[in-house]
MILUM-513077 format. One line per 3 residues: for each residue x, y, z of C-alpha. Coordinates in nm, 4 decimals. Example, Ala and Ser with C-alpha at 12.3 -4.5 7.8 and 13.67 -1.06 7.14 Angstrom:
! MILUM-513077
1.2300:-0.4500:0.7800 | 1.3670:-0.1060:0.7140
***
This chain:
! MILUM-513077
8.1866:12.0698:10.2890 | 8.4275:11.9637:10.5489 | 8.8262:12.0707:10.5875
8.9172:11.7602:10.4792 | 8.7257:11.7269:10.1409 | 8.8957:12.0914:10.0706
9.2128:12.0016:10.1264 | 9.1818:11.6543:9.8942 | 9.0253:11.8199:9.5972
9.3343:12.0931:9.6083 | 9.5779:11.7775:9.6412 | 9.4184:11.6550:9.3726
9.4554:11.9802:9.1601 | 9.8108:11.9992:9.2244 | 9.8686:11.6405:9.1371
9.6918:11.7090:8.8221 | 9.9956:11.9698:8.7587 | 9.7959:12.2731:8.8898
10.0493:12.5549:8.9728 | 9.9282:12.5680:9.3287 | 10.0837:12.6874:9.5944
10.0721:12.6416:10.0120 | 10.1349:12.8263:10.2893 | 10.0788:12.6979:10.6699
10.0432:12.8763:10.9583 | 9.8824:13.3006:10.9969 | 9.8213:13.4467:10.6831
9.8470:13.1423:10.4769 | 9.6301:12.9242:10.3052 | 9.6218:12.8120:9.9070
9.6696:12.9847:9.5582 | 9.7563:13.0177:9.1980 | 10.1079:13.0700:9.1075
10.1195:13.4289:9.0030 | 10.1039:13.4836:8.6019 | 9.9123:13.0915:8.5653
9.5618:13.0223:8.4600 | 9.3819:12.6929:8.4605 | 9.2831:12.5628:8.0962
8.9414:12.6149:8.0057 | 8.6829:12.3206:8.0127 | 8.5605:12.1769:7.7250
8.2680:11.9628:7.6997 | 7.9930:11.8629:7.4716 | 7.6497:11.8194:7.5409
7.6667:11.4216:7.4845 | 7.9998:11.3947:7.7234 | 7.8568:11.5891:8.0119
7.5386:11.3258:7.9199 | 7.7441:11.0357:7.9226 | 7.8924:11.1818:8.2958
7.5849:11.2278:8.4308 | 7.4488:10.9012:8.3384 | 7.7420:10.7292:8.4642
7.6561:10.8456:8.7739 | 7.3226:10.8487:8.7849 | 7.2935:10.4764:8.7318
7.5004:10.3241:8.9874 | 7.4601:10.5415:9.3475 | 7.5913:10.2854:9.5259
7.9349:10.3280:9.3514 | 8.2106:10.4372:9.5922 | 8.2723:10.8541:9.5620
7.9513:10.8574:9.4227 | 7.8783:11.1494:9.5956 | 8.2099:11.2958:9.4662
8.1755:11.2187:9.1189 | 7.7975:11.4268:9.1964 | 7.9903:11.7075:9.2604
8.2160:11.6610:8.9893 | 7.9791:11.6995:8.7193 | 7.7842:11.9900:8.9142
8.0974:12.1344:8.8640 | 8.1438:12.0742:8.4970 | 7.8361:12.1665:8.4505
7.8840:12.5549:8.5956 | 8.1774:12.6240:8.4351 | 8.0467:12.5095:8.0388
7.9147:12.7789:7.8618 | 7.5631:12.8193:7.8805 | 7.4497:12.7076:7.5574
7.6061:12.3933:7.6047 | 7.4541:12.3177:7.9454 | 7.1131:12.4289:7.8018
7.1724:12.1163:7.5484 | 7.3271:11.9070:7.7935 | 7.0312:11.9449:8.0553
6.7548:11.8693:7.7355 | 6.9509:11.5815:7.6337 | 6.9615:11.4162:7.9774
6.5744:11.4478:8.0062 | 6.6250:11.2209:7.7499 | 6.8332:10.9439:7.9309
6.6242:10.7384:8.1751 | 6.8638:10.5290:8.4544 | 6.6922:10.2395:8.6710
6.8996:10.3415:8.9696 | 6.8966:10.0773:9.2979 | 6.7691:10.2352:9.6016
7.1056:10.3435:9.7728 | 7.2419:10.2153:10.0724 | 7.3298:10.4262:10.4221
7.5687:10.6648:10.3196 | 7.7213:10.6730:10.6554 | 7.8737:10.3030:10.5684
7.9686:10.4516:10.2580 | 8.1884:10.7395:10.3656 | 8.3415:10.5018:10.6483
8.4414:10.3022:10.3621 | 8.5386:10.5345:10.1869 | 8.7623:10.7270:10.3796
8.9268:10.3993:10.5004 | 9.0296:10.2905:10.1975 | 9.1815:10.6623:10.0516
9.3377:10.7179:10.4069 | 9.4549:10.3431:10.4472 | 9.2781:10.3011:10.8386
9.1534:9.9908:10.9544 | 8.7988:9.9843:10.9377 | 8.5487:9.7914:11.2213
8.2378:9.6607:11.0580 | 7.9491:9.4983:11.1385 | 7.8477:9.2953:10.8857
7.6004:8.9707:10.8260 | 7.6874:8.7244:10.5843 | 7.4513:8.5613:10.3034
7.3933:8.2317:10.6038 | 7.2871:8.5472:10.8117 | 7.5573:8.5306:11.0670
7.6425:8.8893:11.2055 | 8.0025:8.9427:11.3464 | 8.2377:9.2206:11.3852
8.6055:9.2627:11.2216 | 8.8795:9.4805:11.1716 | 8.9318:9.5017:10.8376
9.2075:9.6375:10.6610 | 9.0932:9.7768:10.3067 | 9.2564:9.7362:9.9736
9.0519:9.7980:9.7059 | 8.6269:9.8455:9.5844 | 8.5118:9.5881:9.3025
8.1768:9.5583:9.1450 | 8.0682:9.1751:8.9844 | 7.7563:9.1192:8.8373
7.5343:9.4284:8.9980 | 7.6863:9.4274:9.3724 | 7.9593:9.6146:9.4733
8.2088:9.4777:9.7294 | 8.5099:9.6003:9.9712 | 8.8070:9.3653:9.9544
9.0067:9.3328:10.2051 | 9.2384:9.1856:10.4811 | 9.0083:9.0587:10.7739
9.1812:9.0338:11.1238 | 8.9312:8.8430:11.2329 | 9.0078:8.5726:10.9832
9.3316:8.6396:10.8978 | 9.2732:8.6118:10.5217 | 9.1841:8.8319:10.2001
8.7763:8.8795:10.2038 | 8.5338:8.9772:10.0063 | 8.2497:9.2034:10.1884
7.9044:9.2620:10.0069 | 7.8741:9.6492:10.0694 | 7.4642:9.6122:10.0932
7.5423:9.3388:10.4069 | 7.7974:9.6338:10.5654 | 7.5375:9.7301:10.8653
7.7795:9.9913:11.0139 | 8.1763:10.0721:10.9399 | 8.3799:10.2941:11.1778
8.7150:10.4303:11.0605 | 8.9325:10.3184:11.3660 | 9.3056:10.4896:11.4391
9.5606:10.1969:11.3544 | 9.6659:10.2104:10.9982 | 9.6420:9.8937:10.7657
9.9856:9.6965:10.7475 | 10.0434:9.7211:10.3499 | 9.8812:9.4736:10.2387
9.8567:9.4989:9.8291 | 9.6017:9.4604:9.5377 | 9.8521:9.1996:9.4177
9.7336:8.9643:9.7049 | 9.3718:8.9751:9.5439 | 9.4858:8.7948:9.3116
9.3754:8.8374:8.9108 | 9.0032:9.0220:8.9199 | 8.7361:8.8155:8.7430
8.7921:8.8392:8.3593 | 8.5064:9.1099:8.3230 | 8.6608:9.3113:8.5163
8.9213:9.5731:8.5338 | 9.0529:9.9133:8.7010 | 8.8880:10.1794:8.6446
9.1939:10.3438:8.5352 | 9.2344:10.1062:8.2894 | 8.8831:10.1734:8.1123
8.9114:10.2664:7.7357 | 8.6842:10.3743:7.5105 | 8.6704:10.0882:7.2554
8.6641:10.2623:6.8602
***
């Protein structure tokens, strides 16, 4: 696990309201707030199912690898008799999970889009024409089975939509992207939505 994935998932926690605190420099590093606890976690067997299918079925997601440690996580902390039915249950789930693609593209990505860095591809289009670009990423979308980075291409000087499987190689470069917004996207297609918008339906 690198620095850098440390110090996101404890920016994460203390987004999440966490009472952590920071200290730079000799002798510091991270904490609880004296006299605070963290709520326990509470899961059932078919939620930490549901999780781990979630996952399981599309690899190619982005943070997939993330959300694989996420539910590792969940996992160790939930009592043991719970885990016990959670791990027979998903013996009981079967996912037809695509072959994944280089995860190397996929952290490039990745990190590009969370950090907001240009990012140089390589990338072959469906007439099979291969060119590189700075792109500037905005956002991830999945349509009908395929998962795509959006974004603004320099080389085009538009809004594009890249085919993730067709991303041959992505390097994180140093300039920073210019601000451009999900708003310039424009509306996503009417099956779709944010993530963050995604309710359960009852």
């Amino acid at each position: 696990m690198s620095v850098r994935t440390v110090k996101r998932d404890l920016a994460a926690l203390e987004r999440s309201g966490a009472p952590i605190w920071s200290r730079p420099g000799p002798g510091g590093g991270y904490g609880l707030a004296v006299g605070s606890s963290l709520p326990p976690v509470s899961f059932s067997p078919a939620q930490a199912v549901a999780l781990m299918a979630a996952v399981a079925a599309n690899p190619d997601a982005p943070y997939n690898d993330l959300a694989r440690a996420g539910v590792a996580k969940i996992l160790d902390v939930v009592d043991p008799r719970t885990r016990a039915r959670a791990e027979e249950l998903a013996g009981r789930v079967w996912v037809d999970a695509p072959v994944s693609g280089s995860r190397v593209v996929r952290s490039a990505l990745e990190e590009a889009l969370l950090e907001q860095r240009v990012v140089r591809l390589r990338y072959t289009s469906a007439a099979g024409q291969t060119t590189t670009r700075d792109v500037e990423p905005v956002l991830f979308a999945s349509r009908e089975g395929r998962w795509f980075l959006i974004g603004w291409c320099r080389l085009r000087d538009a809004m594009r939509w890249f085919t993730l499987a067709r991303i041959e190689r992505a390097t994180v470069l140093a300039d920073t992207c210019t601000g451009h917004t999900v708003d310039e996207v424009g509306e996503p297609p009417q099956t779709s939505r944010p993530v963050g918008r995604v309710r359960s339906s009852e």
